[in-house]
N, C-alpha and C positions, 0 to 999 in steps of 0.2 A: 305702750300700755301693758299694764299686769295684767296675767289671767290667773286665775284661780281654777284649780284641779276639782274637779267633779270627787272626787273619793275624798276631798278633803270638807268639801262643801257637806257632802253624807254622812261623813263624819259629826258634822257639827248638827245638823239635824236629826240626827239618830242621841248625840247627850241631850237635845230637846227633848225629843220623844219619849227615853226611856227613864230621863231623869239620872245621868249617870254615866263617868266616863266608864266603868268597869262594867255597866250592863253594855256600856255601846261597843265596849271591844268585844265581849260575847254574842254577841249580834253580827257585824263585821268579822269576826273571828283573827282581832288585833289584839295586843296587849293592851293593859292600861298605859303602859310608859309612852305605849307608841300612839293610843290617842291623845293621850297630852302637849306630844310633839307636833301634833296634824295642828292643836288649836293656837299651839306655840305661832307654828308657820302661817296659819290663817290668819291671826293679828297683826303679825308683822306686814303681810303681803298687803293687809289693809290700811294698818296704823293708826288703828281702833281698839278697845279692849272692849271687850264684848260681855263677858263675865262679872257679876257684882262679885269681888273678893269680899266685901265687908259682909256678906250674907251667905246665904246658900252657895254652893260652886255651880250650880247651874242654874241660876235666875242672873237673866239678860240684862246689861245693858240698856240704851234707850237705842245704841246703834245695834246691839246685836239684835234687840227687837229686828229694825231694818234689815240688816243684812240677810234674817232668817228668813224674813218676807222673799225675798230676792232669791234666797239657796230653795224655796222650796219648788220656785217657778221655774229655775232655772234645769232642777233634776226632774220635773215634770216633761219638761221637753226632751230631755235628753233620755229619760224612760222611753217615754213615745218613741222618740226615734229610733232608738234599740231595738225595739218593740217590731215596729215597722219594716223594718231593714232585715229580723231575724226573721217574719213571716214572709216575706219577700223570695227565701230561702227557702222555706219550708212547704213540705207537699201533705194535701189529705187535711185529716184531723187535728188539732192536741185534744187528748183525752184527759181532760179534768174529774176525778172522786173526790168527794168533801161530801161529810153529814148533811142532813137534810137543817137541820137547824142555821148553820154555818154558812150553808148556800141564800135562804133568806137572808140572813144579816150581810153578807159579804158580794153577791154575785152583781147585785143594782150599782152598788159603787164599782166593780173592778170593770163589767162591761161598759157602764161610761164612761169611764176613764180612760180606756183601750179605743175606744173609738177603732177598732178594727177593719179593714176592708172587708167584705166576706167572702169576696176572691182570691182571695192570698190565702188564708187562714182562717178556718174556721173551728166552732168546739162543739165536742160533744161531751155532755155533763152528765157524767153517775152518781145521784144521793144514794147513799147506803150506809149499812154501820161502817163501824170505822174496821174491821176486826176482815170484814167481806170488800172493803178497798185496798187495804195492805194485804189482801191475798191478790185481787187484782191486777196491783201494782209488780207484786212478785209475778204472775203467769205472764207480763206483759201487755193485760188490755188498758192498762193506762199509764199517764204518762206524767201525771202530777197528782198527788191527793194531799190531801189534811185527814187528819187520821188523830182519834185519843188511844193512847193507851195504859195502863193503867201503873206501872211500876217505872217503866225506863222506856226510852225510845227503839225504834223498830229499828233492821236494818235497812239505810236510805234515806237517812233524817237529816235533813238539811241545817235546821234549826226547829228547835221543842224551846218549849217553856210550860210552867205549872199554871193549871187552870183551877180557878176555887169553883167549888160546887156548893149547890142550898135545897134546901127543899123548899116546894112555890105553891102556893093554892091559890083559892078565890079571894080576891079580898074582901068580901063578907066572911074566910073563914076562919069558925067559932071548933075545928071541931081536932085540933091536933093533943089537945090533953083529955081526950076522950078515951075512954078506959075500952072501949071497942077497938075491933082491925081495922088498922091503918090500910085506906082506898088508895091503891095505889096506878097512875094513871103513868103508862110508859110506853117507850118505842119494842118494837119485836125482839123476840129472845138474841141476845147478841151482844146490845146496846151496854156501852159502859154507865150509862146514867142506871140501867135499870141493874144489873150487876151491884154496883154500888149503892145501890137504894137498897136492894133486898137482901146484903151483905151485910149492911149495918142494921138491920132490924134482925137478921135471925142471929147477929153475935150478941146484942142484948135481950135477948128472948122475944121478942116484941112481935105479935100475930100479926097480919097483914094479909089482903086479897089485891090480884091484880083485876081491875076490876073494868078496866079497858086500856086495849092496847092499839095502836097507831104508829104508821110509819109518813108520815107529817106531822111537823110541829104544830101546823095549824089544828089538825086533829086532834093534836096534845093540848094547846089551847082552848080548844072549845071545850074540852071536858072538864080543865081543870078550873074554867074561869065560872063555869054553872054551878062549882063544887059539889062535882060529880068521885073527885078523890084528889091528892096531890102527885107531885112528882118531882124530880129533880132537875137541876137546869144547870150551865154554867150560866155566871152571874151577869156576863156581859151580854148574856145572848135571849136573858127570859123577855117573852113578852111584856112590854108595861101592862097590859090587863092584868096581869099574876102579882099576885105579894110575896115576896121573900118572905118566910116563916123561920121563926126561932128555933133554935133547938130545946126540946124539951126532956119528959123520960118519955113521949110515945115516938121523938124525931129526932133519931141519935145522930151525930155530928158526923158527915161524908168526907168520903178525903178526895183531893185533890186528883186532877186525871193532868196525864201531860199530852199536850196538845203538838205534832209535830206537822211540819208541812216535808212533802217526801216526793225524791225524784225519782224516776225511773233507771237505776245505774246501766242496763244495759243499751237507754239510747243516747247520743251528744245531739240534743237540741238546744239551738239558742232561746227559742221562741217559750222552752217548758221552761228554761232557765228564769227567762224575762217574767214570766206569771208566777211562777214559783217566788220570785221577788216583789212582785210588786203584792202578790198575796200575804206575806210578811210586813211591810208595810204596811196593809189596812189592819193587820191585827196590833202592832204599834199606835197607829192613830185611831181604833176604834174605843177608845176606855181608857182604863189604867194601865200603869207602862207595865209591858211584857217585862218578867223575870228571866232571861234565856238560861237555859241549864243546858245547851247543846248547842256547837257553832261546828261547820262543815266550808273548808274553803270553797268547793266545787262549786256554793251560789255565788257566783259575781255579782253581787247586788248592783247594776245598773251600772257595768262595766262598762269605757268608752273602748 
């Protein structure tokens, strides 16, 4: 019986995910040539074509349908077990940093997925900006973080990609071409959303009050859904209670923050390894496909 190589299996669920043999070699940190060759060998080992050529280059088949079903269950286990096996090894802590927005959207899924013992391995979790994690990270109290920054990635960057930013209110609101200071509701001094919010308002001249600030998104949410002021969000991560707001001349256009996930270089853990990857991962399946602009051999994405 044939077996099929897990890195090739990833392979082909990563040009799912990202839409794209060349984002999935920047993700894997392969070439394009050499992903092509992974899906070369994976047809062959099967004797299936998986790929519609008469369309898109990456819409399935009716068997790659199948087989994808099968690659994803298959690297599920083989996560876990990594997983498992690298905690097994490991003493104390992993210390996990990620924003406090990032941990809501992210933490509910990666903790049940993990299924963890909590005798082997357990975590302790710091929300903070991202600016007071990559110092963190740098003094050694932790051991993994996601981290935005604002021009290029930090040193320790596993993999970044570009994150679109909006500005969000109530959805009742009426009040963003109001000739009044723009209410501006944001996280503590630090924060790249608020940086970038009041950046673009004082380079077009544009008056503006901070008018509450919060280190909870939830607290960011309640103020901004009573339209108490707006504020800025990444797009995959605003609450649905918020509206996405146009740009206007009171809401100038934000730029882009890169989002990177970041190891700790001075320890060799497998276990920070194994969350560091599968944290990449859910930001692949949470939305629209990650643009990676940064690939670092040192993740083994779910290396056997």
């Amino acid at each position: 019986m044939r077996n099929i190589p897990t890195d090739i299996l990833r392979a082909f669920v990563t040009i799912i995910d990202l839409r794209g043999y060349t984002r999935a070699g920047d993700r894997l940190g392969r070439s394009q040539p050499a992903i092509s060759l992974q899906m070369k060998r994976l047809q062959e080992l099967l004797g299936v074509t998986l790929f519609d050529k008469d369309g898109n280059d990456t819409q399935l088949t009716e068997a790659g349908e199948i087989v994808a079903g099968y690659a994803r269950r298959i690297l599920a286990l083989n996560d876990e077990m990594m997983l498992r096996i690298s905690s097994r090894n490991s003493s104390g802590k992993l210390r996990l940093g990620i924003p406090n927005d990032y941990a809501d959207h992210l933490l509910p899924t990666l903790m049940s997925d993990l299924k963890i013992d909590s005798t082997t391995l357990s975590f302790d979790v710091v929300c903070d900006v991202s600016h007071e994690l990559l110092k963190g990270l740098r003094s050694g109290l932790l051991d993994v973080a996601v981290a935005m920054t604002s021009e290029g990635p930090a040193e320790g960057a596993v993999i970044t990609w570009r994150e679109p930013i909006s500005w969000y209110g109530a959805r009742n609101n009426q009040k963003n071409d109001s000739a009044e200071p723009i209410r501006i509701v944001c996280y503590p001094e630090g924060c790249l959303y608020r940086r970038n919010m009041l950046g673009a308002l004082q380079r077009d001249g544009r008056s503006f009050e901070i008018v509450y600030s919060s280190p909870s998104i939830s607290g960011i949410e309640a103020a901004v859904s009573t339209d108490f002021g707006v504020t800025a969000l990444a797009n995959r991560l605003a609450p649905k209670k918020l509206k996405r707001l146009e740009e206007s001349k009171n809401l100038p256009k934000l730029s882009d923050v890169i989002v990177g996930i970041y190891l700790n270089n001075k320890i060799d853990s497998n276990a920070a390894r194994s969350i560091a990857a599968r944290l990449a991962d859910l930001f692949a399946e949470g939305g629209s496909p990650l643009k990676a602009v940064h690939g670092h051999d040192g993740l083994k994405i779910g290396a056997a």
